[in-house]
VOFIKOL-351605 format. One record per residue (C-alpha): y, z, x; residue number from 1. Coordinates in steps of 0.5 Angstrom, whole numbers. Example, Ala and Ser with C-alpha at 12.3 -4.5 7.8 and 13.67 -1.06 7.14 Angstrom:
VOFIKOL-351605
((-9 16 25) 1);
((-2 14 27) 2);
This chain:
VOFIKOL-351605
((68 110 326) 1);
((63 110 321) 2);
((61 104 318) 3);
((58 104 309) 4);
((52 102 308) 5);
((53 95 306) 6);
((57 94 312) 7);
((51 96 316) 8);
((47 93 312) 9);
((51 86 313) 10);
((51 87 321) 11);
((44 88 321) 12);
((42 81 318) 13);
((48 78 322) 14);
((45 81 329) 15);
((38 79 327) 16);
((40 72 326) 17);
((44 71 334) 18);
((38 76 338) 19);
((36 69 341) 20);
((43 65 342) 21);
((45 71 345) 22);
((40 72 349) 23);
((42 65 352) 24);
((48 65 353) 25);
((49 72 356) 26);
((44 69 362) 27);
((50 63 362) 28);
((55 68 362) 29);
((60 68 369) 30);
((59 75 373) 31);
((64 81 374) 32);
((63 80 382) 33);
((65 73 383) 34);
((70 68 381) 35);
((66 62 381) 36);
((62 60 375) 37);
((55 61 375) 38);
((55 55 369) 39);
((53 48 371) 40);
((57 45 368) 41);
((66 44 368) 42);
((69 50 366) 43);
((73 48 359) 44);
((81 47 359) 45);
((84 56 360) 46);
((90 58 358) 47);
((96 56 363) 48);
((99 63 362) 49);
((96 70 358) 50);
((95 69 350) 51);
((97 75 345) 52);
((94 77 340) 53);
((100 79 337) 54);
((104 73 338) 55);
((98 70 334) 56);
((97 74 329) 57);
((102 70 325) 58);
((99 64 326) 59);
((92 66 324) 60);
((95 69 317) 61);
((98 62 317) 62);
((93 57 319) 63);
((86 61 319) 64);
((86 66 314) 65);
((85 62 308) 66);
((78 61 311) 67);
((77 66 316) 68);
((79 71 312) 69);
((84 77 313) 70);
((81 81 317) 71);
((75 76 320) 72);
((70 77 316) 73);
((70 69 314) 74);
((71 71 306) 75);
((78 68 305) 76);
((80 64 298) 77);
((78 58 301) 78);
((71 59 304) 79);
((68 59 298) 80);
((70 51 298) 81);
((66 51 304) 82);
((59 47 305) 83);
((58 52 310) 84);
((60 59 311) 85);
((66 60 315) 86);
((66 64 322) 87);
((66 72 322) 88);
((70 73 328) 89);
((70 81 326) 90);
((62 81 327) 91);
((61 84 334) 92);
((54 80 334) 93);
((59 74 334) 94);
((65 76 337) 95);
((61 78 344) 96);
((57 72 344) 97);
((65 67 344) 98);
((67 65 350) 99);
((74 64 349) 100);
((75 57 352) 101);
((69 54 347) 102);
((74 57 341) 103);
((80 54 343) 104);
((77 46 344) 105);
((73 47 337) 106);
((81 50 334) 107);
((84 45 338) 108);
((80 39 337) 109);
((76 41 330) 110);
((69 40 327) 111);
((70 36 322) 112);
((63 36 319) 113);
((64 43 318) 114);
((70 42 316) 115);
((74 46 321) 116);
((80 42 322) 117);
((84 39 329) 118);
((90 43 330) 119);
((92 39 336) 120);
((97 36 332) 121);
((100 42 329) 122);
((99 48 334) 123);
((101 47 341) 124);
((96 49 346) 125);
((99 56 348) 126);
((99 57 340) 127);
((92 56 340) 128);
((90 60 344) 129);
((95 66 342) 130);
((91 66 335) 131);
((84 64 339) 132);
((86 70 342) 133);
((88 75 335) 134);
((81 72 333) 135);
((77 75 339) 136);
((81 82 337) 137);
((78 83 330) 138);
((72 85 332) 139);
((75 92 336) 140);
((78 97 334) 141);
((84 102 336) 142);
((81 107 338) 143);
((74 103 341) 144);
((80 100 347) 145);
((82 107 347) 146);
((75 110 350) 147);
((74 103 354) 148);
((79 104 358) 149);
((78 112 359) 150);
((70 108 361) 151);
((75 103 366) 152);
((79 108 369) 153);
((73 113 371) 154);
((68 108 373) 155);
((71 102 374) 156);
((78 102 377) 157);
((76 104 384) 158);
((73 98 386) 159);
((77 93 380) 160);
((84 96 379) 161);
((87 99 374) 162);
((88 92 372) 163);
((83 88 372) 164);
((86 85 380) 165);
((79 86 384) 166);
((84 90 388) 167);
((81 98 387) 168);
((82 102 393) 169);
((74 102 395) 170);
((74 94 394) 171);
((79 93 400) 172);
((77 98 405) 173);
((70 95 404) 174);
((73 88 405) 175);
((70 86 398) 176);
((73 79 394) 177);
((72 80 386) 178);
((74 77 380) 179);
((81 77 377) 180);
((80 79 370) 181);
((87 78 369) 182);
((86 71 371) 183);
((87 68 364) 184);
((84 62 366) 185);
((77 66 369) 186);
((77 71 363) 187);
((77 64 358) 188);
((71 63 361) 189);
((67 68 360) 190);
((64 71 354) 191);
((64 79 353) 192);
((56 79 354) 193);
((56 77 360) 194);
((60 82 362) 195);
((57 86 359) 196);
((49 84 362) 197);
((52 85 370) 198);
((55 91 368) 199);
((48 94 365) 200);
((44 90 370) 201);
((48 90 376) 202);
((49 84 381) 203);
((51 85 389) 204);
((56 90 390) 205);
((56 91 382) 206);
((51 98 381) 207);
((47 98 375) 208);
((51 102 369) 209);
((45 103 365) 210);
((42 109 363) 211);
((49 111 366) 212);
((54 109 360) 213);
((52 109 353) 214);
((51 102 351) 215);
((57 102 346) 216);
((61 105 352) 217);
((59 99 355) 218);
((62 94 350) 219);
((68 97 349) 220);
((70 97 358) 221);
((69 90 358) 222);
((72 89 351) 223);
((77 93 355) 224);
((77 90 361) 225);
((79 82 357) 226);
((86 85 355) 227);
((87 85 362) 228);
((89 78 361) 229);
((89 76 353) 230);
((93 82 350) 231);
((92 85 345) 232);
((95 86 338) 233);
((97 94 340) 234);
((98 96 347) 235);
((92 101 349) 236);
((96 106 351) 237);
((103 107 351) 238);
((107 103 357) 239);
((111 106 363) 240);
((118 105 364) 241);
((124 109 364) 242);
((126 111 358) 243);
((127 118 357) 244);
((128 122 350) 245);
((130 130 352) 246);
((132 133 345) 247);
((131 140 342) 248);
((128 143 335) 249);
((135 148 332) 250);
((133 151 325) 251);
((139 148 320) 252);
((138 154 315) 253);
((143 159 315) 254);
((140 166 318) 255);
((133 162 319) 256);
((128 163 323) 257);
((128 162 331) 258);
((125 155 334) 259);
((122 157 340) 260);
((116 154 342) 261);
((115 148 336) 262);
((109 143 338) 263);
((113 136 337) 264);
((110 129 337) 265);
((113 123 339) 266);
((111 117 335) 267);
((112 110 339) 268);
((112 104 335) 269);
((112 96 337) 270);
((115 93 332) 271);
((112 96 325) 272);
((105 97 329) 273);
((104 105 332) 274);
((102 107 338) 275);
((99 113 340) 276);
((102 119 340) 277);
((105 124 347) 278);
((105 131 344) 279);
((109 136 348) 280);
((111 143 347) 281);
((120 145 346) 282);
((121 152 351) 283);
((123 158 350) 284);
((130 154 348) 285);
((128 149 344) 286);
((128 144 348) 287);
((122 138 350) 288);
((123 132 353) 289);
((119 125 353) 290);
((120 120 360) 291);
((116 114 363) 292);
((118 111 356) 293);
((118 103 354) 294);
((125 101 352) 295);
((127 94 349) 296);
((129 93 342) 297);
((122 92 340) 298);
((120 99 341) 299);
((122 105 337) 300);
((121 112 336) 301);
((121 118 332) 302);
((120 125 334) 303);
((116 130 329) 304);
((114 137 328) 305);
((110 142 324) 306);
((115 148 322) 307);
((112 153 316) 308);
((108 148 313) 309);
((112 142 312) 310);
((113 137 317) 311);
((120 134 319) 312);
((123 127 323) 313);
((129 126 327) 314);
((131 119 325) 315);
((130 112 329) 316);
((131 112 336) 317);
((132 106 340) 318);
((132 105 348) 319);
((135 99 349) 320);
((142 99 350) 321);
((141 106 354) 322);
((135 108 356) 323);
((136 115 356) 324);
((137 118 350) 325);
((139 125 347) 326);
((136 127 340) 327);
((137 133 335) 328);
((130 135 331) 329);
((132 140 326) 330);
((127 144 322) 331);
((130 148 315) 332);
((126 153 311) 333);
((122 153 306) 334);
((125 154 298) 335);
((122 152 291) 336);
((129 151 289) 337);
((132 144 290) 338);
((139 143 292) 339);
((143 137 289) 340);
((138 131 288) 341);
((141 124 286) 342);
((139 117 289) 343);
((144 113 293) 344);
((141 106 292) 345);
((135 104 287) 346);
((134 97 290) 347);
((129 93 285) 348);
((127 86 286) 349);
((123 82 280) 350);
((120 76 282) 351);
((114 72 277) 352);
((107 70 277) 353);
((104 67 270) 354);
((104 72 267) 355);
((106 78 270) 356);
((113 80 273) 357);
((112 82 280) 358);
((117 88 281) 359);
((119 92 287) 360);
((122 98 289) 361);
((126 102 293) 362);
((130 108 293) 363);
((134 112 298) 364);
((134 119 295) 365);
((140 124 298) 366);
((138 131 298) 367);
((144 135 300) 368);
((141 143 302) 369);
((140 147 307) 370);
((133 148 306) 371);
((126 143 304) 372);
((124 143 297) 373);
((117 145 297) 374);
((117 144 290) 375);
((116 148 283) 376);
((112 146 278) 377);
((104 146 280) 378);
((100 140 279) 379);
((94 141 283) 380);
((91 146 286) 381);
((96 146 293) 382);
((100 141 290) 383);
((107 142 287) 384);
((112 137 283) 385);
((117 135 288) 386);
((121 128 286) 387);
((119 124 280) 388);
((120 116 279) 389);
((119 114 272) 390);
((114 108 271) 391);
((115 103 265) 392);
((110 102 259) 393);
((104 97 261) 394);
((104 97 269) 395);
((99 95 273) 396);
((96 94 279) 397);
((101 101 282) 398);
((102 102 290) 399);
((107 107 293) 400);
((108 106 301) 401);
((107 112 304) 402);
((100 115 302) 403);
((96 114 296) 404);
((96 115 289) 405);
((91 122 289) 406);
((93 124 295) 407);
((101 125 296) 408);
((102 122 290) 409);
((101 123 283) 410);
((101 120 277) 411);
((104 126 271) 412);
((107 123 265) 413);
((108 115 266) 414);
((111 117 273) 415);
((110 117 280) 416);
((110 124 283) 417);
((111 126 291) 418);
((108 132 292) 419);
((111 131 300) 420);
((116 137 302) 421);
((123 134 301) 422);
((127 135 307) 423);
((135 135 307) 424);
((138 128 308) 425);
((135 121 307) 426);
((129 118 305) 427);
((126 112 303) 428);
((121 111 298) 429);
((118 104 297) 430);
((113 101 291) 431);
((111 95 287) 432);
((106 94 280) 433);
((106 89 276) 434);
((108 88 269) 435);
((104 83 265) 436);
((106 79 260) 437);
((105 75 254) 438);
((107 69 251) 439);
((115 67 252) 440);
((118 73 253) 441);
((119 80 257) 442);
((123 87 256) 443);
((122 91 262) 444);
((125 98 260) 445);
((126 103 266) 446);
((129 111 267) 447);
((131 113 273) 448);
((130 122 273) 449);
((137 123 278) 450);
((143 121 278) 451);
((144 114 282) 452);
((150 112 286) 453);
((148 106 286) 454);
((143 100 282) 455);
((142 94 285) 456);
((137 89 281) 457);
((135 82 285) 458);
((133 78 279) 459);
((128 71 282) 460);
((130 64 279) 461);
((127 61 273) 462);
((128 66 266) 463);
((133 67 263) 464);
((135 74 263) 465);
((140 80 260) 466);
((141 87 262) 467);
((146 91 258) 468);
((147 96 263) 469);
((147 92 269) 470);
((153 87 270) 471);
((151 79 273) 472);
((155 80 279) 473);
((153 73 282) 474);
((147 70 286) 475);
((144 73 293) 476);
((141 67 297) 477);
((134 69 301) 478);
((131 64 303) 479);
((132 57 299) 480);
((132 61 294) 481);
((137 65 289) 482);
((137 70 286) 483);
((141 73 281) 484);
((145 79 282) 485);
((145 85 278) 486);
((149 91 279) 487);
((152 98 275) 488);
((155 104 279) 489);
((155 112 278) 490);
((148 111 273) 491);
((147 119 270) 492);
((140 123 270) 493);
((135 120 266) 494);
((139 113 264) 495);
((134 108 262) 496);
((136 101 265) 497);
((133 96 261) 498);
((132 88 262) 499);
((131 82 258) 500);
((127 75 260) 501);
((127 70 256) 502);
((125 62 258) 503);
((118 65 261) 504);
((115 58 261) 505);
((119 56 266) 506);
((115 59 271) 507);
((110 55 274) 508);
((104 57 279) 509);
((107 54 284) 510);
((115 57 284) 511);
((111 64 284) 512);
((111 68 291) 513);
((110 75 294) 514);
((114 80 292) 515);
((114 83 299) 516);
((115 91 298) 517);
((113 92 305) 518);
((108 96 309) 519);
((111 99 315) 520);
((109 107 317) 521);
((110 112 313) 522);
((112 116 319) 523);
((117 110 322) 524);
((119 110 314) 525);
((120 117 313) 526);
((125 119 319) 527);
((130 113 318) 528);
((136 115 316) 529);
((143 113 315) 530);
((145 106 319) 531);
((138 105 321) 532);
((136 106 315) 533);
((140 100 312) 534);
((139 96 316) 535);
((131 96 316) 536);
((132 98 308) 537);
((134 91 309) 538);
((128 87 312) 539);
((123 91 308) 540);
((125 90 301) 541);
((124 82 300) 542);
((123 77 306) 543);
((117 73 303) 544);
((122 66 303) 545);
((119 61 297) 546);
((117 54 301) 547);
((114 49 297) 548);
((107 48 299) 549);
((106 42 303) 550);
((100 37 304) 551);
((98 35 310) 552);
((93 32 314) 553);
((90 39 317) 554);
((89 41 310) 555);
((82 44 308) 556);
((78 44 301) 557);
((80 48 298) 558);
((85 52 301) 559);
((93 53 301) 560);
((96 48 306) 561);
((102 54 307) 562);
((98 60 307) 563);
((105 64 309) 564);
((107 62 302) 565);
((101 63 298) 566);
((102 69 292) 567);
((94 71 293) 568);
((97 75 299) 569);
((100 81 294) 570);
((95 79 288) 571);
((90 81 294) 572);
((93 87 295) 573);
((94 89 287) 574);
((86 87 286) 575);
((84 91 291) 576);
((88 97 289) 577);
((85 96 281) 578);
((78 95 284) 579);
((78 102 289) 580);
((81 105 282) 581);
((75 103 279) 582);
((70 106 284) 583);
((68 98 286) 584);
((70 100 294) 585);
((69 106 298) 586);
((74 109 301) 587);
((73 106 308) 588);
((72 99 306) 589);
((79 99 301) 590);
((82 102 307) 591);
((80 97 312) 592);
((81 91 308) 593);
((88 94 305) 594);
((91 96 312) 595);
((90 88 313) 596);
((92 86 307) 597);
((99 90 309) 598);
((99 87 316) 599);
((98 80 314) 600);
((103 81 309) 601);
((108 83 314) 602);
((107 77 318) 603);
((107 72 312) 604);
((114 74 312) 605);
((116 72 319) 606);
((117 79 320) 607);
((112 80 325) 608);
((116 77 331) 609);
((122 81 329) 610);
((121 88 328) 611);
((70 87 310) 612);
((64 83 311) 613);
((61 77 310) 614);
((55 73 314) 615);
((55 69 320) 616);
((55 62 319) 617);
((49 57 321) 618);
((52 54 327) 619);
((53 56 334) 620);
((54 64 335) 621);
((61 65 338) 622);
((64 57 335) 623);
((68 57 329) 624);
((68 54 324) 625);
């Protein structure tokens, strides 16, 4: 991936600064060959069993965000309250250098003289590592993985394994003893750069790879090759099981075209988080099929194709109540006409911030016809007006899940407009802004363009509020929280729904929290439909719960002692929205930051289990801090 010029720049300085402690500890490091340590010293307390990154994702969020940062780069809220900069965990310079078992003994015993906290008493040992281990995937990428094992498996499998197990086929038939890297406890030992040095220089039976393999193919084989035994947050690859998805694409437009020959792509996801896609091509009939598939209800599928432009989605499908699965795709033909359009819930969630309504929407929007709506009315070169949502005067800090306002959304007469080929069915759309305010009181007036079967409006504690559309039908519980219940049904074209807040001073800094319109996948959000669709509906509309925050013996200056519960999170977001639309950030670094923002988010809502730059502190490379 190509990095921006500040980005370069900061690792260049970063990588200057570590030459020499690099060069130390790759000498120190332990070998590929053996599984005894080459260190003098007695190897520091391992993992009893493998750490996941994915289990610590939410426990970083939690615990190390506030300093580290939400994408490792030590630039969280609370590091500039720090004496000295907070660990980079995303500067490869820092991560290569880490062994893994040094980070658990600072994060469990502390280093209070840089003011890094003992988490001994709050995190078990296995919780440590699993965040020890969410912080040694920051510095790779998807796709860096993807290439180490492409390197693993053509030049490393034969003697290691598949697996990292010691145990290929040219090791046994030479009687050679090797390492077990999914040994969690030898893999905590070692730092990525001795891996790195005995690939490159070779040890024993290890051939030399240099001036074999790129450097950078290097680093990503070992960094590979230590997923072995700490997981990482996304499998690399798709794992074998025994689910099977056989289907077949029809055209559901009368008289349409015939089908045959589609390419259709099937789209994994573990929880919110793709997979990489398998591809294959329907036959002559229509028909495709997908086997070797992981089941268990924390992996679902959608199935996709590209038919005359516009891209169609099955709904979700799920392989652990039975692990073969039949799934019609259809696919209809193109019209500039639409059938009957109107909205079957609008669901609107208001919460506070001083000075600001938080507001959250979604939308399941019902077209009823034979064909796609491809849209009328230009209002780009290439794009067309396909669905509208209207905004209120004096929003802020827009989002829309599922592409980005100037691309697949535009703004044309104070809404947001789809510009996306509207297929038949169900579809879901999602956005949040916030509506500053000033003084004691708020109108917040709001059209819909369609027809709507039903509204549904979650109104947060604190404000007095008052619609004269909407009807208070009673309090919905999230969390520990109530929120006062709004509803009207059968709502026409183009009413406007309006409500009144009075009382805003009863809002304080410490009742406000995230309002948690969440980032799940355009295209896992795109192919739900009908049961699935409500249910999911359901977790991403509002999950953030409103704890108090509580003060404890762990905390560090500065920082939110609950960062679950910290509202920053969406500020963050909203911030990073108005700075791109401004021009402050390239477009790599705002996607970046926001993707993590967006994963951080997700796990700050407890849903993770369920369902950039700064420079490199002054201490030891590789320790936290």
């Amino acid at each position: 991936m190509a990095l921006s010029l500040r980005t370069r720049l900061r690792r260049v300085g970063q990588g200057l600064f570590t030459v020499g402690v690099l060069a130390a500890l790759a000498l120190a490091g332990g070998l590929l060959l053996s599984p005894a340590s080459s260190e003098a010293v007695a190897p520091a307390q391992g993992p009893v069993q493998p750490p996941s990154a994915r289990e610590g994702r939410l426990i970083y969020a939690q615990n190390c965000a506030p300093c580290h940062g939400n994408t490792g780069w030590g630039d969280g809220p609370a590091a500039a309250e720090l004496p000295n900069p907070a660990t980079a965990f995303a500067d490869p310079a820092v991560a290569r250098a880490a062994v893994p078992a040094d980070w658990f003994e600072v994060t469990k015993n502390g280093r209070i003289e840089r003011m890094m906290p003992p988490w001994r008493d709050q995190l078990s040992d296995q919780e440590i590592w699993d965040a020890v281990a969410y912080a040694l995937s920051l510095h790779t990428t998807p796709a860096e993985l993807a290439q180490g094992q492409q390197v693993w498996e053509a030049q490393c499998a034969d003697c290691h394994g598949l697996q990292g197990q010691g145990n290929g086929p040219q090791a046994l038939e030479a009687g050679w003893t090797l390492a077990n890297l999914a040994d969690p406890d030898y893999a905590a030992q070692h730092s990525l750069e001795a891996w790195h040095q005995v690939t490159r220089q070779g040890k024993g039976h290890m051939p030399a790879f240099e001036g074999v393999l790129a450097q950078d193919a290097i680093w990503n084989a070992v960094a590979y090759a230590r997923t072995f035994s700490f997981a990482p947050v996304v499998p690399v690859s798709l794992p074998r099981g025994e689910g099977v998805i056989r289907g077949v694409v029809t055209n559901d437009t009368q008289g349409g075209a015939p089908v045959a020959g589609l390419q259709v792509t099937l789209l994994p996801f573990l929880g919110s988080d793709e997979l990489p896609p398998l591809v294959s091509a329907a036959d002559g009939n229509g028909a495709f099929a997908f086997a070797g598939l992981p089941t268990g209800p924390d992996y679902t599928y959608l199935l996709t194709t590209e038919y005359s432009g516009v891209e169609f989605a099955s709904a979700a499908v799920t392989l652990h109540q039975a692990a073969q699965q039949e799934v019609r795709l259809p696919v209809y033909e193109p019209s500039s006409t639409p059938g009957q359009i109107r909205i079957a819930l609008a669901q609107w969630f208001v919460d506070y911030e001083p000075g600001s309504l938080l507001v959250g929407e979604l939308y399941r929007v019902e077209h009823v016809s034979d064909r796609a709506f491809v849209g009328a009315a230009e209002l780009a070169p290439g794009k067309r007006e396909v669905l509208r949502f209207p905004l209120p005067a004096g929003y802020r800090s827009l989002a829309v899940e599922g592409g980005e306002i100037g691309d697949r959304f535009l703004l044309a007469d104070a809404a947001v407009v789809d510009t996306r080929p509207l297929p038949p069915g169900v579809t879901q759309y999602l956005l949040r802004y916030r509506l500053p305010y000033q003084g004691n009181r708020v109108d917040l007036a709001h059209r819909l363009a369609y027809p709507a079967s039903q509204v549904r409006v979650l109104v947060g504690p604190g404000p007095e509020v008052r619609s004269s559309v909407l009807q208070r039908v009673g309090v919905q519980p999230i969390g520990d929280r109530e929120f006062t219940d709004f509803r009207a049904d059968s709502l026409p074209a183009n009413q406007v729904i309006s409500l009144q807040f009075r009382n805003l001073s009863r809002v304080r800094s410490d009742q406000a929290f995230s309002t948690a319109v969440l980032a799940y996948s355009p295209a896992l959000l795109f192919g739900l439909g009908g049961a699935a669709a409500v249910s999911m509906l359901a977790l991403l509309a509002l999950a953030v719960i409103a704890r108090p925050r509580r003060a404890g013996p762990s905390a560090v200056a500065g920082a939110p002692t609950d960062g679950a519960w910290d509202p920053r999170l969406l500020q963050a977001i909203a911030d990073l929205d108005d700075r791109h639309a401004a021009g402050e950030l390239d477009d790599e670094d705002y996607a970046a930051q926001r993707a993590a923002l967006k994963r951080a988010l997700i796990a700050r809502a407890g849903l993770a289990a369920s369902t950039a730059d700064r420079s490199q502190p002054s201490g030891s490379a590789g320790q936290p801090a």
